[in-house]
C-alpha angles and dihedrals in degrees: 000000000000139000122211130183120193116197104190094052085030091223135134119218120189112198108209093180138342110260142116118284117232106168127023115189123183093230088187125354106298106010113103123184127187128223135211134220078267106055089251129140109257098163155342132220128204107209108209095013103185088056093053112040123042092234119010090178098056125068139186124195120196125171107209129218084029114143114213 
C-alpha cells in the first residue's frame, strides 16, 4: 500500500494494490475510487485534500491486535 500527497493538485492518493484501473466512480463529492477488471478496490482519491483531512502531510501507521 502506498500514500501519496500531492501538494500542487492537493490531492491524496492511496495505492491498494498495483493494477490497472478499469472503472473510476465519485462515491461522494470528492472521493474517487478505482475499480479493476475485478471489481476490486485499486485506489482512492481525496479531492481538496488540505480542506478534508486535518494533515495531509503527515501520516501514522498502526497495525492493530499485534502483541509486542
Amino acid at each position: 500500500m502506498r500514500v501519496i500527497y500531492d501538494k500542487q493538485t492537493d490531492t491524496l492518493t492511496i495505492i491498494f494494490k498495483e493494477g490497472k484501473v478499469l472503472e473510476s466512480d465519485e462515491e461522494k463529492p470528492g472521493v474517487i475510487l478505482d475499480y479493476d477488471d475485478l471489481g476490486n478496490i485499486v485506489s482512492m482519491e481525496i479531492l481538496d485534500a488540505s480542506q478534508r483531512i486535518q494533515q495531509p502531510h503527515q501520516m501514522v501507521y498502526e497495525l492493530a491486535g499485534l502483541e509486542q
